[in-house]
Biopython code that builds the backbone (N, CA, C, O; Angstrom):
import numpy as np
from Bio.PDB.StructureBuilder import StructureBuilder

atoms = [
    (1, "UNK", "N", (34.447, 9.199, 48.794)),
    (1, "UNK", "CA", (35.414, 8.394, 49.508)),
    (1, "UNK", "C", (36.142, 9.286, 50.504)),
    (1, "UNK", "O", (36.605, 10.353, 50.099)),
    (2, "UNK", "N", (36.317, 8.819, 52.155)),
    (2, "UNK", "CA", (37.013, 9.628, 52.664)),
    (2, "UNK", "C", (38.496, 9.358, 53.049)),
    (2, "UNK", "O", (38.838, 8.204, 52.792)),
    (3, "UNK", "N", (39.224, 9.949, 53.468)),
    (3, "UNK", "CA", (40.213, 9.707, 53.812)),
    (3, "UNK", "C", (40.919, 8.556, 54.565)),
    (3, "UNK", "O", (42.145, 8.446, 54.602)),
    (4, "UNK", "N", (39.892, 7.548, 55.276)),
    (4, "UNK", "CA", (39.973, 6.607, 55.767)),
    (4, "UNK", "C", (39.704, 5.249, 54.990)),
    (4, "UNK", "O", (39.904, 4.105, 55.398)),
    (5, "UNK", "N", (39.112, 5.739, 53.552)),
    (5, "UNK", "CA", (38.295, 4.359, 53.896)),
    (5, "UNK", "C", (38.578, 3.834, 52.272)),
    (5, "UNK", "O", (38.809, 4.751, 51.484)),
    (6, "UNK", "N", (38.578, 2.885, 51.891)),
    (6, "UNK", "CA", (38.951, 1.840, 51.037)),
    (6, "UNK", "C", (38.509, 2.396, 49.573)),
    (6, "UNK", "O", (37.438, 2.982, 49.415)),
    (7, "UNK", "N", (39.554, 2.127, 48.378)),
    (7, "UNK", "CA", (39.042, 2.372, 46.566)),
    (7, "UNK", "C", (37.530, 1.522, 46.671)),
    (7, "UNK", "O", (37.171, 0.807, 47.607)),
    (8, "UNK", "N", (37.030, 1.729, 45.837)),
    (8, "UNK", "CA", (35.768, 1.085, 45.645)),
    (8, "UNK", "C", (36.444, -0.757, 44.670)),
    (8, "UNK", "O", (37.574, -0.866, 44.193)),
    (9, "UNK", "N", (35.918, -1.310, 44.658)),
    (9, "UNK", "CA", (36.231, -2.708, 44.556)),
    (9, "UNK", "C", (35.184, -3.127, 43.003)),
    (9, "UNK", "O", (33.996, -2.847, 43.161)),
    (10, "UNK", "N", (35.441, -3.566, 42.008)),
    (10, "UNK", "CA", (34.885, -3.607, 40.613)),
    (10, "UNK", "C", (34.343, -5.530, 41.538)),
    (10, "UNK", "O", (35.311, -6.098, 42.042)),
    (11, "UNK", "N", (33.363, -6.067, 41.628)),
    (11, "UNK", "CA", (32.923, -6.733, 42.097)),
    (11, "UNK", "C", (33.255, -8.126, 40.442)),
    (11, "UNK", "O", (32.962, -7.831, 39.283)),
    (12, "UNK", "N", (33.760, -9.229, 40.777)),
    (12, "UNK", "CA", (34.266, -9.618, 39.599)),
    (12, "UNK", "C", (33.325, -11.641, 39.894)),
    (12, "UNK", "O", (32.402, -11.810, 40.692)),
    (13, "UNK", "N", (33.809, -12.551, 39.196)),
    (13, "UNK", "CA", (32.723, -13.401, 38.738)),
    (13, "UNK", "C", (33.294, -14.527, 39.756)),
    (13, "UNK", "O", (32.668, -15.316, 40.464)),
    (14, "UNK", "N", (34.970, -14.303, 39.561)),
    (14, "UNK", "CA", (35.327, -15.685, 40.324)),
    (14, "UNK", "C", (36.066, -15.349, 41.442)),
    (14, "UNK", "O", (36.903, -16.152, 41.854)),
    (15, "UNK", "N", (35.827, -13.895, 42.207)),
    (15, "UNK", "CA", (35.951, -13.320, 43.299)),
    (15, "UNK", "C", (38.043, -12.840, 43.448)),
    (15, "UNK", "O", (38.740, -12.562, 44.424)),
    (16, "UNK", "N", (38.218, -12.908, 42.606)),
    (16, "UNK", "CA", (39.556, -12.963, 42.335)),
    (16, "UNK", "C", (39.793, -11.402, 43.182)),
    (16, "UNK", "O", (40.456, -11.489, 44.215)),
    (17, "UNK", "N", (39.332, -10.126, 42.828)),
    (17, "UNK", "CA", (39.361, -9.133, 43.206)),
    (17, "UNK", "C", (39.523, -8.869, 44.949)),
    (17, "UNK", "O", (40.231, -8.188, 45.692)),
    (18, "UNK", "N", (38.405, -9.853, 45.072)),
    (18, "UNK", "CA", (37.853, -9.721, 46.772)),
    (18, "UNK", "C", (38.816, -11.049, 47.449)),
    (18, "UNK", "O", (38.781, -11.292, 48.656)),
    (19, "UNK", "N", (39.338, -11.541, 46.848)),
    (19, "UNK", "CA", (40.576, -12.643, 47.358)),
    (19, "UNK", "C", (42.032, -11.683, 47.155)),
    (19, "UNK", "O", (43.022, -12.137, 47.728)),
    (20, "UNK", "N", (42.150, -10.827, 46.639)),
    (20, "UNK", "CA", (43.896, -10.358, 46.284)),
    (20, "UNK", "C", (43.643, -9.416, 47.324)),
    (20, "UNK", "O", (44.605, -9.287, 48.080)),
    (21, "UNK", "N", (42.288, -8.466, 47.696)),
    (21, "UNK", "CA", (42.551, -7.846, 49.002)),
    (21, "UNK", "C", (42.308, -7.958, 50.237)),
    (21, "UNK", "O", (42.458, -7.083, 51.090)),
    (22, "UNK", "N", (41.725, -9.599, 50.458)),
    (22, "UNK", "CA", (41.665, -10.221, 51.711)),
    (22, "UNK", "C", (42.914, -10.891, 51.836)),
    (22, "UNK", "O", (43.184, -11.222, 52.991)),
    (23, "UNK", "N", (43.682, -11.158, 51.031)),
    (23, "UNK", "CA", (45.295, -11.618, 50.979)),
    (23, "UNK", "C", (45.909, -10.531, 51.718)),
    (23, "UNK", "O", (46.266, -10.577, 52.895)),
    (24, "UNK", "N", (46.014, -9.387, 50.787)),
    (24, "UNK", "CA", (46.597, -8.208, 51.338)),
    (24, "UNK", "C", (46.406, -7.636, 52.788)),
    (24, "UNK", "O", (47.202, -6.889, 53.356)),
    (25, "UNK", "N", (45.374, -8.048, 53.230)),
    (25, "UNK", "CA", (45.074, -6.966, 54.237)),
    (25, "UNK", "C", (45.508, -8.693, 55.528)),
    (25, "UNK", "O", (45.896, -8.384, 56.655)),
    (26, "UNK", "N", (45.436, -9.660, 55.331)),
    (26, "UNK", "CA", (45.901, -10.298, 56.273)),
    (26, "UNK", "C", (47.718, -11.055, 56.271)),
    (26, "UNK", "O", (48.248, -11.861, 57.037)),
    (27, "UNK", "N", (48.217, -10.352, 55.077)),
    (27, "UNK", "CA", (49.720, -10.854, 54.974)),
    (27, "UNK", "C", (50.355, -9.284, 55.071)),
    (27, "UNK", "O", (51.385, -9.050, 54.439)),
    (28, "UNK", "N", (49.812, -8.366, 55.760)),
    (28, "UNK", "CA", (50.467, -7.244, 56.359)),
    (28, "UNK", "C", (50.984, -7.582, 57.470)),
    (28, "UNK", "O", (50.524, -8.536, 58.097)),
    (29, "UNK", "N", (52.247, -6.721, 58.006)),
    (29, "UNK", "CA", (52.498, -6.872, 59.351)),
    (29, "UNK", "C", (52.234, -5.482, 60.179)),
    (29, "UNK", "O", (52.099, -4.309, 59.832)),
    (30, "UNK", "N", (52.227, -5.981, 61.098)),
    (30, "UNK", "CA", (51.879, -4.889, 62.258)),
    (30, "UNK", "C", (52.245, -3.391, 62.080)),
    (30, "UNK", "O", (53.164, -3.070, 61.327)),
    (31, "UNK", "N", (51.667, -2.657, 62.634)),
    (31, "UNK", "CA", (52.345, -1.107, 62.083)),
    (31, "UNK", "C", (52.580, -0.878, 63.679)),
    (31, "UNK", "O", (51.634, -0.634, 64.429)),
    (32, "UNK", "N", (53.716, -0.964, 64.058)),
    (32, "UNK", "CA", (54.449, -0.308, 66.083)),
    (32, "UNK", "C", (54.022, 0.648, 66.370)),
    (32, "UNK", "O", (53.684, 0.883, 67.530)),
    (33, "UNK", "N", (53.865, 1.787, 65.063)),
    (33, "UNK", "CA", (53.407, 2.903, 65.574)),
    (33, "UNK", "C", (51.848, 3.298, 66.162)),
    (33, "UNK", "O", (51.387, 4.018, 67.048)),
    (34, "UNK", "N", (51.263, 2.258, 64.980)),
    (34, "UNK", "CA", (49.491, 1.939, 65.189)),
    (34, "UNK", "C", (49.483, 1.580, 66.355)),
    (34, "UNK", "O", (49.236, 2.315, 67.311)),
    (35, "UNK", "N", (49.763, 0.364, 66.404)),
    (35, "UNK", "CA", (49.798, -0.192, 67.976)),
    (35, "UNK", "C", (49.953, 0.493, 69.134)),
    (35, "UNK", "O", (49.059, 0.470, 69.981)),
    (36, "UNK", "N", (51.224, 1.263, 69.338)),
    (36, "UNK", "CA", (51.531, 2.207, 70.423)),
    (36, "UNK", "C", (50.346, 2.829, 70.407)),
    (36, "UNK", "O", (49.531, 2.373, 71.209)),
    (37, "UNK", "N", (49.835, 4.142, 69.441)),
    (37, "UNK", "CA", (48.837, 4.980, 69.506)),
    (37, "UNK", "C", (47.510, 4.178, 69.874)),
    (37, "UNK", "O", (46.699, 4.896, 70.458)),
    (38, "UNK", "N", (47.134, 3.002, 69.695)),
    (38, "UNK", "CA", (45.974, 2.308, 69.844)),
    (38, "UNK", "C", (45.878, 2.225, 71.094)),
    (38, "UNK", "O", (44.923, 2.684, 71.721)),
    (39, "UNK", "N", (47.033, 1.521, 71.701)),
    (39, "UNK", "CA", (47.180, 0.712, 73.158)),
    (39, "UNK", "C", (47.209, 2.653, 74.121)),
    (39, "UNK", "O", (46.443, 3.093, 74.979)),
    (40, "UNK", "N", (47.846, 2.997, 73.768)),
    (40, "UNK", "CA", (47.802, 4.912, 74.661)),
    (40, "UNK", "C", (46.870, 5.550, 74.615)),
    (40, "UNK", "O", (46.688, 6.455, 75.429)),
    (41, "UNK", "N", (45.668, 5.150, 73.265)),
    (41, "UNK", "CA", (44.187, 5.777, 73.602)),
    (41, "UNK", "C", (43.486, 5.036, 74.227)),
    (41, "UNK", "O", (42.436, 5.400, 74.756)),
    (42, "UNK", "N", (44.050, 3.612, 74.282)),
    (42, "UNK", "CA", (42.983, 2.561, 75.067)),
    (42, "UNK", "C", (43.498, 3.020, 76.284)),
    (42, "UNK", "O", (42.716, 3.757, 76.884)),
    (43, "UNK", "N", (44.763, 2.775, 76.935)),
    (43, "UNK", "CA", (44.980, 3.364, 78.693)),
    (43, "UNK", "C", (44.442, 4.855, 78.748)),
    (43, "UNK", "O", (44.106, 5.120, 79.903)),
    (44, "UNK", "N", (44.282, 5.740, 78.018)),
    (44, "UNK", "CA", (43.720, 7.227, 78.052)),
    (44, "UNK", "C", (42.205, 6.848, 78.505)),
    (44, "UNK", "O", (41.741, 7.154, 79.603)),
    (45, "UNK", "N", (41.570, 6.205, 77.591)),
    (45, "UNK", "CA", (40.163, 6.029, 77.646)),
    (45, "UNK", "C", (39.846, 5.502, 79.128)),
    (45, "UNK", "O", (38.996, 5.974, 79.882)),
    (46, "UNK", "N", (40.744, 4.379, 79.397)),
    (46, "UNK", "CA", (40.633, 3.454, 80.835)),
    (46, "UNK", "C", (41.273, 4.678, 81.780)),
    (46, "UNK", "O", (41.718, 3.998, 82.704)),
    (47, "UNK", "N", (41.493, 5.633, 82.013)),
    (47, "UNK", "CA", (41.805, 5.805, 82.635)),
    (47, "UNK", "C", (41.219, 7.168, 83.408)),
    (47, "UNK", "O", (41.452, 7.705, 84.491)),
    (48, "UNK", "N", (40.424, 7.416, 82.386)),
    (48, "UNK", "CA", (39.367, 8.895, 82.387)),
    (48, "UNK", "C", (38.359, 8.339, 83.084)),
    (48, "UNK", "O", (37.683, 9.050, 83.827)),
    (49, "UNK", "N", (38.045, 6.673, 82.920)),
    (49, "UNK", "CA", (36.605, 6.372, 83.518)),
    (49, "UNK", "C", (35.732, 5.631, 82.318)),
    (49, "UNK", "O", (35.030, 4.646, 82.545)),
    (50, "UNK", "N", (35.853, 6.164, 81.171)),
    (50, "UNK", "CA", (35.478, 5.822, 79.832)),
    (50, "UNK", "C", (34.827, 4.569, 79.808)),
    (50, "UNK", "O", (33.817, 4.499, 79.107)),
    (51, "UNK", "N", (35.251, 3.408, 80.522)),
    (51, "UNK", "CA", (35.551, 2.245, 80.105)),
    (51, "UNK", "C", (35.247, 1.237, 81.260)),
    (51, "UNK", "O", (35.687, 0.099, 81.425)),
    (52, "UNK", "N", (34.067, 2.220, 82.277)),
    (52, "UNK", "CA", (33.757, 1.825, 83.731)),
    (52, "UNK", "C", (32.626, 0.991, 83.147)),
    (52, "UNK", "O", (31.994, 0.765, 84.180)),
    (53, "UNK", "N", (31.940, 0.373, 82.153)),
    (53, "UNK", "CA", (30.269, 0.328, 82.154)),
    (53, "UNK", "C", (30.574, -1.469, 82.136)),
    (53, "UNK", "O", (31.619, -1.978, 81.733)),
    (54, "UNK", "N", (29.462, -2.165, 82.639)),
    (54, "UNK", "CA", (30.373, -3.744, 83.023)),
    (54, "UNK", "C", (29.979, -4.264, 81.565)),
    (54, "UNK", "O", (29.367, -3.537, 80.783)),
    (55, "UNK", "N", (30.322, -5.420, 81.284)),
    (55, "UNK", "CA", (30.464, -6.220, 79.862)),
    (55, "UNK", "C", (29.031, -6.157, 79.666)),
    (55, "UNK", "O", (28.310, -5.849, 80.615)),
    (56, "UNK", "N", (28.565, -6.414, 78.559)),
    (56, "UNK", "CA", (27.397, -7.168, 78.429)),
    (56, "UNK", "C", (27.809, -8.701, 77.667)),
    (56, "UNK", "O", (28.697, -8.974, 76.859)),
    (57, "UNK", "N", (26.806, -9.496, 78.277)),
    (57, "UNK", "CA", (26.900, -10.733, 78.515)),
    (57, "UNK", "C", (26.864, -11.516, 76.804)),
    (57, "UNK", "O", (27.221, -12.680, 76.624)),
    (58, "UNK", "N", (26.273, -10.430, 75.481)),
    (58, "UNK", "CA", (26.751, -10.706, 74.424)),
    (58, "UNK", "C", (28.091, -10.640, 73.750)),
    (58, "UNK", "O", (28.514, -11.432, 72.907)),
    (59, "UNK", "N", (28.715, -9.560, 74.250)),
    (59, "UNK", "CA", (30.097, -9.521, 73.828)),
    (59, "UNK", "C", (31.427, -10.436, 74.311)),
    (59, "UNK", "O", (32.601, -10.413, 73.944)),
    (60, "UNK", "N", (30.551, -11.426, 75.514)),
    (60, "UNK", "CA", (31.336, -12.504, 76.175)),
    (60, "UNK", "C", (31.395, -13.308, 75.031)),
    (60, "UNK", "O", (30.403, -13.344, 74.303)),
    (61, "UNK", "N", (32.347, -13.930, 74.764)),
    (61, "UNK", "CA", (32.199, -14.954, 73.499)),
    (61, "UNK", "C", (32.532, -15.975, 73.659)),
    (61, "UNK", "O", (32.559, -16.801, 72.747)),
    (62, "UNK", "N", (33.011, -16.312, 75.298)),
    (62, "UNK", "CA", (32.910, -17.215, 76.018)),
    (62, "UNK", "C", (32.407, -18.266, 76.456)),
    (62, "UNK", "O", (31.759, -18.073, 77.484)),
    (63, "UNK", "N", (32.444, -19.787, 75.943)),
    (63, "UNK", "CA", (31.295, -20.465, 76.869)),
    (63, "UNK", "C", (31.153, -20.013, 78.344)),
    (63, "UNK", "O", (31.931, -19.335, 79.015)),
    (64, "UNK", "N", (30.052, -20.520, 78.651)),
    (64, "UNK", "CA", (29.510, -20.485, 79.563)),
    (64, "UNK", "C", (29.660, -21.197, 80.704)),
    (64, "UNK", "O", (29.020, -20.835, 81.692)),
    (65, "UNK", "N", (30.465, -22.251, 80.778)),
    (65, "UNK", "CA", (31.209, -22.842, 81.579)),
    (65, "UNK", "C", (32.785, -22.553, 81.722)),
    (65, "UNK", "O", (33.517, -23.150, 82.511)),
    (66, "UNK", "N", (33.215, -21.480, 80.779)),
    (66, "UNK", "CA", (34.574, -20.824, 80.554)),
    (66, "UNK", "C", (34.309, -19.341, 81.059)),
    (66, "UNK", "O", (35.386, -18.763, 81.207)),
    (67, "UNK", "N", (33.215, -18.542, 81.371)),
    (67, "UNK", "CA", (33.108, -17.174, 81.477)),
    (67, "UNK", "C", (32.967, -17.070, 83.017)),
    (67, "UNK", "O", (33.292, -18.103, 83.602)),
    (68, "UNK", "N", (32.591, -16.141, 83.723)),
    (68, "UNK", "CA", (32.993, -15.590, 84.629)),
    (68, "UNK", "C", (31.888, -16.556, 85.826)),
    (68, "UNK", "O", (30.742, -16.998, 85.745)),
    (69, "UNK", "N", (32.715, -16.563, 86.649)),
    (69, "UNK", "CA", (31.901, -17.453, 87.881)),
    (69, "UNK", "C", (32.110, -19.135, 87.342)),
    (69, "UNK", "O", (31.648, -20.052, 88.022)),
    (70, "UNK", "N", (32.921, -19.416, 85.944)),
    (70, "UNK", "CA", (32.542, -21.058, 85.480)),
    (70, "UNK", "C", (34.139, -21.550, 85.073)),
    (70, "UNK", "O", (34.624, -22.388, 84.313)),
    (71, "UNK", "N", (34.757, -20.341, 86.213)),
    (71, "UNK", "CA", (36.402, -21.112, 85.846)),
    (71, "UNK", "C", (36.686, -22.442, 86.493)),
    (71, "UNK", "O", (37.759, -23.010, 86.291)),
]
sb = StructureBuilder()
sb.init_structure("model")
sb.init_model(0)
sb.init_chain("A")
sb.init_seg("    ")
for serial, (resi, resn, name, xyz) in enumerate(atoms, 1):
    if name == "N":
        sb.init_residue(resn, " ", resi, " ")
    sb.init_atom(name, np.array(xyz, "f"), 0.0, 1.0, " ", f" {name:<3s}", serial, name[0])
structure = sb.get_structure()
């Protein structure tokens, strides 16, 4: 296990286990500090060039009458 990454999970019958930490992990609130550091490596990255390569047309999740050229 590394330093990042999750206890191992005892896999149980009526999922009770895998429901108390999908509870948990979506009735957290925001961490300001995460955020700041997230959003300052994302303008770092955008701003080196990083982040020049154009979309690909799978990661649009957009219809197709909603995506680019179908406003």
């Amino acid at each position: 296990m590394t330093a990042h990454s999750s206890p191992p999970v005892d896999p149980d019958a009526d999922g009770t286990a895998v429901g108390a930490l999908l509870a948990g992990a979506v009735a957290g609130t925001p961490d300001a500090d995460g955020e700041r550091k997230a959003l300052a490596a994302y303008r770092a990255a955008r701003d080196s060039g990083a982040l020049t390569a154009p979309p690909r047309r799978r990661d649009d999740w957009r219809t197709v009458a909603s995506g680019p050229g179908g406003d």
